[in-house]
C-alpha positions in Angstrom: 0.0 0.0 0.0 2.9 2.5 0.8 4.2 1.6 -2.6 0.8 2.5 -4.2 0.5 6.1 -2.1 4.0 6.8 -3.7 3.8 6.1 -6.9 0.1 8.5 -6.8 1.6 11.4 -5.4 4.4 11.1 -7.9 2.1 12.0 -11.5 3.5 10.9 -14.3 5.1 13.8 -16.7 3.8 14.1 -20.2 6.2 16.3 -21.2 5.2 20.8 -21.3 5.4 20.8 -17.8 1.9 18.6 -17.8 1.6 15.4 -15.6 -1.1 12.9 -14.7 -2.1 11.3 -11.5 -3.4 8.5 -10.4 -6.2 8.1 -7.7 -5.6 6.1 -4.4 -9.3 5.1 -3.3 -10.7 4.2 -6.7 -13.6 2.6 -4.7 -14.2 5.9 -3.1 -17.2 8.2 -3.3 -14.6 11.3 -4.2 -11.1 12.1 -4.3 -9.3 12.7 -1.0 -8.1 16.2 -1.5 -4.7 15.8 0.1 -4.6 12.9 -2.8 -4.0 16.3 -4.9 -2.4 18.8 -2.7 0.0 16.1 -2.8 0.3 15.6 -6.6 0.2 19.2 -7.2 3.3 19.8 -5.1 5.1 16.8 -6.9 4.7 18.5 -10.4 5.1 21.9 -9.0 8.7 20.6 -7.9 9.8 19.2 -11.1 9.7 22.2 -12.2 12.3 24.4 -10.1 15.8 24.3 -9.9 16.8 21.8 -6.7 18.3 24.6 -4.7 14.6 26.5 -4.6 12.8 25.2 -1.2 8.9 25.1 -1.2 7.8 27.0 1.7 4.3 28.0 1.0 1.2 26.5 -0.8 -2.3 28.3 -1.4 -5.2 26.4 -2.9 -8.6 25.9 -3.8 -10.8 22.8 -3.9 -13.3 23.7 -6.9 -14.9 20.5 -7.5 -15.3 17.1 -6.2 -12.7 14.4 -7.8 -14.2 11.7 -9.4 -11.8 8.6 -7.9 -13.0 6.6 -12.1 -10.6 9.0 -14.1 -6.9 10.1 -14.2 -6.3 13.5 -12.7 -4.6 16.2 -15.6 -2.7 18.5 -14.1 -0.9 21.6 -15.5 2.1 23.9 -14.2 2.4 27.3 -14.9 5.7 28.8 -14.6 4.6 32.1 -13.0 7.9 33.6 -12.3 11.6 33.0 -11.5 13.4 35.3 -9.6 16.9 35.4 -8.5 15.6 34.2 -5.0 11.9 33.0 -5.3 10.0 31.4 -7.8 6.1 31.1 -8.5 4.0 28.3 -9.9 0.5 27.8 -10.0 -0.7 24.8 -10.7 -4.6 23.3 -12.2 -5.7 19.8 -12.0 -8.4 19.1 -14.1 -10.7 16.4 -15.1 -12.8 16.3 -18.6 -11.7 20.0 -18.9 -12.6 21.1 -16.3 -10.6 22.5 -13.3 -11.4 20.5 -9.5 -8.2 22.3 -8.2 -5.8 25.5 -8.8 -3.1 26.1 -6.1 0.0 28.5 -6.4 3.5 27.6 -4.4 6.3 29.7 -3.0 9.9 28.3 -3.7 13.1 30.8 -2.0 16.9 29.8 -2.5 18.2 28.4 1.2 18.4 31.6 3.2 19.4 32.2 6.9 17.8 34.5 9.6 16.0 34.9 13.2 14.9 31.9 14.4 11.6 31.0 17.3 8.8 28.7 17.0 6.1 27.9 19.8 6.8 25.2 21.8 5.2 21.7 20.6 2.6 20.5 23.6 3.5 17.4 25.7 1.6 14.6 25.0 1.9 10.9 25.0 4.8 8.9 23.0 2.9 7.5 20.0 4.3 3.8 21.3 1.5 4.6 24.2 -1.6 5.1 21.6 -3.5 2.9 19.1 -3.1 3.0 15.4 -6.4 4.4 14.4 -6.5 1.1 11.9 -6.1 -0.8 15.0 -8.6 1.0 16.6 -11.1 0.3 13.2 -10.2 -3.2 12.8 -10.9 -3.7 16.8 -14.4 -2.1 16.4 -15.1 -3.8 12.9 -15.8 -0.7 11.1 -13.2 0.0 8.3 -14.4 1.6 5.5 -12.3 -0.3 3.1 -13.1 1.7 0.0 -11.8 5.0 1.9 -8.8 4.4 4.3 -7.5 7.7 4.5 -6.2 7.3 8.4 -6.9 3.4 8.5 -4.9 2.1 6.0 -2.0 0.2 5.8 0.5 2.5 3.9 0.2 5.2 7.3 0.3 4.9 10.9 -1.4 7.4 12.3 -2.2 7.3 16.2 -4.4 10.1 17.9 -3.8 11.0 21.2 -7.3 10.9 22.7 -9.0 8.6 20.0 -12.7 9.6 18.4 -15.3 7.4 17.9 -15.8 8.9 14.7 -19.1 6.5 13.9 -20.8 7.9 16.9 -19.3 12.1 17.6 -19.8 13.3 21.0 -19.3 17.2 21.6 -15.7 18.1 22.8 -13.3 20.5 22.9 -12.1 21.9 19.2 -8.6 20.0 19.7 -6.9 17.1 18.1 -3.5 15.5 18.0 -1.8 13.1 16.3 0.9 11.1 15.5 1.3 10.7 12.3 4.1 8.4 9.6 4.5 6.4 6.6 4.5 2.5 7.8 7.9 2.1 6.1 10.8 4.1 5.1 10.6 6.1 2.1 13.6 7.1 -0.1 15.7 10.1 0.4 14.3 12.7 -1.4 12.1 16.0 -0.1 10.1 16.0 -3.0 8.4 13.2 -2.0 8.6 13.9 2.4 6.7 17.5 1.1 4.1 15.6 -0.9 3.6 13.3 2.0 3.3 16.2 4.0 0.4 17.5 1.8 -1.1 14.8 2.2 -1.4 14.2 5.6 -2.1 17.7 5.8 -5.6 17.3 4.8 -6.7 14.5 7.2 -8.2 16.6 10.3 -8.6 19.6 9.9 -12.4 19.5 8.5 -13.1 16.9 11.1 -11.7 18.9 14.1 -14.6 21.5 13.3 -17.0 18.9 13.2 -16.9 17.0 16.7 -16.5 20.5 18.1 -20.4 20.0 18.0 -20.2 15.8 18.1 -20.9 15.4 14.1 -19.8 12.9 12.3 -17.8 13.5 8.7 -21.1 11.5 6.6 -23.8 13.4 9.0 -26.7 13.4 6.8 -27.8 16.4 7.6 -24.9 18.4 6.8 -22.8 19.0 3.4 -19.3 18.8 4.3 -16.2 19.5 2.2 -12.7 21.2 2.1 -13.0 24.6 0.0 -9.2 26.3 0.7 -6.4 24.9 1.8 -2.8 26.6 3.2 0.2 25.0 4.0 3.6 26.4 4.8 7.1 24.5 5.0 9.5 25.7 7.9 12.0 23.2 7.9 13.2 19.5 6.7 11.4 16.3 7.9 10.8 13.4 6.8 7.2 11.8 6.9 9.2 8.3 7.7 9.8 9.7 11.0 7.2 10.2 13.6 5.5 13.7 13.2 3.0 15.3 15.7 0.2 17.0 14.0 -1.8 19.5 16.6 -5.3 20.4 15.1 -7.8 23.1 16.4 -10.6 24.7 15.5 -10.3 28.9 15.0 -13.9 30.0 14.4 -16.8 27.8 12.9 -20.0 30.1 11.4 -21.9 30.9 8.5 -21.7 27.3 7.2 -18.0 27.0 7.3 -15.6 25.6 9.5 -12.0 27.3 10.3 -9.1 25.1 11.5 -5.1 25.0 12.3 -2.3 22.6 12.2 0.9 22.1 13.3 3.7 19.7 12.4 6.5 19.0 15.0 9.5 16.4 14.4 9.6 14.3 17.5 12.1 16.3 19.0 9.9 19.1 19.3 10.9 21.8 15.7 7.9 23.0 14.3 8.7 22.0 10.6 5.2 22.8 8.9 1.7 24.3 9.6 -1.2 24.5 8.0 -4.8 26.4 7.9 -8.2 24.9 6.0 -11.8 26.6 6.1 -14.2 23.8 5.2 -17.8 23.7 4.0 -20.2 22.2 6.8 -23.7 23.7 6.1 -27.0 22.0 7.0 -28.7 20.6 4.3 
């Protein structure tokens, strides 16, 4: 399964700085949107010279994937400066756009350095997988295993029963890695990154009020997405990622993440404003 996440978030190139991707949960009812946060960075990156670092991704979810055909997408070479350079990036399916993004890329620079302090919570050898956790319970979704499958390990620190949401406060952590190593490049650790970024972030808005991501009652997607890279990592290594709600109102839900290594650098964080509107 790790195998098949890689070689997803690593489109193919078609040559004229156009690539196509693959989908992950083909038996899904849409495409994971991480899925192409993570496939936009990849062809964003092979696109700038190695020494330019991604430190910043914007995006927009415009419509809902469908997980039955390749994803298209497009890089356009904004600008290249003598220290930054600009891409914007569309994924598309039959023509029409599902996706646009624009990324940040700077030339290895030095300057002040603080960060927050990353909150003390339990080793992740203390905690459940959350496919543990599903497989325990008997309720994997097989055709969907964004947090429950086996190319991730992901282990929150004070679990949800996400079948059955009960109100709590607008906080989640986790623990969060590839089940296997993964080679030595950043390209891919950023994609991974992206990905993982997405799982959360929606879903820490929702059990603010105990509903559940498939609540009937409520239309629930991601609509914007920001993500900005601080330092290296890599996403075969244990991360933390620290999720909270900002404001939830007029139909849409507001959250924050951050990523620490295990020995406590902040190396990436991460904002999402998420449709959740009754019905």
């Amino acid at each position: 399964m790790l195998d098949q996440l890689l070689d997803v978030i690593t489109p193919r190139a078609l040559g004229g700085d156009r690539f196509e991707g693959a989908n992950m949960h083909p038996r899904g009812f849409r495409v994971y949107g991480g899925q192409v946060l993570a496939q936009a960075v990849s062809a964003a990156l092979a696109t700038v010279e190695p020494d330019r670092l991604l430190h910043s991704q914007h995006a927009y979810f415009l419509r809902p994937g469908n997980v039955k055909l390749p994803i298209a997408l497009e890089v356009e070479r904004a600008r290249d400066g003598i220290s930054f350079s600009s891409r914007r990036v569309v994924a598309s399916q039959r023509g029409k756009p599902i996706f646009v993004g624009s990324m940040s890329f700077q030339q290895a620079s030095q300057g002040d350095d603080y960060q927050v302090d990353m909150p003390q919570v339990p080793p992740p050898e203390a905690l459940s997988s959350e496919r543990q956790l599903g497989l325990a319970a008997g309720n994997l979704d097989e055709s969907f295993m964004i947090t429950t499958g086996q190319d991730l390990d992901i282990r929150v620190v004070e679990p949800v029963d996400w079948d059955h949401p009960v109100p709590r406060p607008p906080l989640l952590q986790a623990w969060m890695k590839t089940t296997g190593p993964v080679p030595d490049n950043r390209a891919i650790h950023q994609a991974l990154l992206a990905y993982l970024s997405d799982a959360f972030l929606i879903d820490v808005c929702l059990i603010t009020h105990g509903r559940a991501f498939d609540d009937r009652a409520m239309q629930v997607a991601s609509l914007d997405h920001a993500l900005w890279y601080h330092a290296d990592f890599r996403a075969d290594q244990w991360l933390l990622h620290t999720v909270e709600a900002e404001r939830i109102g007029g139909g849409r839900g507001l959250a924050r993440g951050s990523f620490y290594t295990r020995d406590g650098r902040l190396v990436a964080t991460t904002m999402q404003q998420g449709l959740m509107r009754y019905r």
